[in-house]
N, C-alpha and C positions, 0 to 999 in steps of 0.2 A: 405373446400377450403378458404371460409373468415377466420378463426382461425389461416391459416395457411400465409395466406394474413397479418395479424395484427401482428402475431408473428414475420415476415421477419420486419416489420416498429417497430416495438420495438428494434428489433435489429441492426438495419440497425441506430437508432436515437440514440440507446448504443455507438455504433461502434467509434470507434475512438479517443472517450473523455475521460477523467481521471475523472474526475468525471462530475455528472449531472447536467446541469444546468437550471434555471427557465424554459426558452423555449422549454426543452425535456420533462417536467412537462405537460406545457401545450397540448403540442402536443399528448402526450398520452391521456391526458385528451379528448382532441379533437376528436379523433381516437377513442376511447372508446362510445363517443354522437353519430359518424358519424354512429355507428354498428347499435344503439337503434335507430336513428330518423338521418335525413337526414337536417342538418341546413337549416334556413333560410337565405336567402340573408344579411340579417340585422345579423343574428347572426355569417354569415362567415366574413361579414368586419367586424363589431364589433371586431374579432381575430387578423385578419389580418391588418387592421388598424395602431393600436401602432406598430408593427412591420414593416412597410411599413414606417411610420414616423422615424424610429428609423437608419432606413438602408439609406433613404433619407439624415437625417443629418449625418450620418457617410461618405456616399459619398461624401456630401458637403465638409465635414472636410479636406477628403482627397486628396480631387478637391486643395483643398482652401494650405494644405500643399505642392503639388505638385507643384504650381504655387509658392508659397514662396522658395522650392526649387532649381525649374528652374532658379531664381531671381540671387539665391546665386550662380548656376554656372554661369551664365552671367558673375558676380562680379572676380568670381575665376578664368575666363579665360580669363578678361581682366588683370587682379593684374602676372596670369602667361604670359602674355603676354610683359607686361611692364617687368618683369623679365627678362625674355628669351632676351630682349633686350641687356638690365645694361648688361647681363653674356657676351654675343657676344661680347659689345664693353671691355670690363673690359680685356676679352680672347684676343683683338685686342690690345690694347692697352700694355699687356703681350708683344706677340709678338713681336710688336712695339719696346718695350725695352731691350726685349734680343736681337736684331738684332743690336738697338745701342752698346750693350755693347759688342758684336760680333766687330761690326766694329772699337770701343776704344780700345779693347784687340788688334786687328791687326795692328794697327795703333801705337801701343806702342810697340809693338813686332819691327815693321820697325825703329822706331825711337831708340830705344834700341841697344844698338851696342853690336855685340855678342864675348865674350873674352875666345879666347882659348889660 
């Protein structure tokens, strides 16, 4: 039952990766000690420790990019914002012009005397 126990965590630590890396090493290694002799306190953080440190600064990192990236849409949605403006009046100001040049074309048409 334990062999069989071990064998699913070999494979289950296999599973998924292209290839193997350092802390599937250890782990087996680990798993192998835990069959013969049941660690000490001291010798399971000892293990767990750098890896605890490790996953610590990686959350930090990703804490620390997440907030840099909120940052940057703040930025993106003020910069889209002043945009969205400029467009509205620039589209208004369109308008604006063709309606003059609506009302100069009619305005010429009247004044234009028509010869048949």
């Amino acid at each position: 039952m334990e062999a069989d126990s071990s064998k699913r965590m070999r494979e289950y630590v296999q599973q998924g990766t292209k290839r193997r890396c350092e802390f599937d090493d250890e782990v087996e290694h680990l798993h192998k000690r835990m069959r013969a002799t049941t660690p000490t306190a001291e010798e399971a953080m000892g293990f767990l420790l750098p890896h605890l440190l490790k996953f610590r600064r990686m959350y930090q990192e990703a804490v620390q990019k997440s907030e840099c990236l909120e940052s940057k849409v703040k930025q993106l949605k003020a910069h889209n914002c002043i945009l969205t403006k400029a467009y509205n009046k620039t589209i208004d100001e369109k308008n604006q012009l063709a309606r003059h040049l609506e009302m100069s074309r009619y305005q010429l048409a009247l004044a234009k005397p028509n010869i048949f």
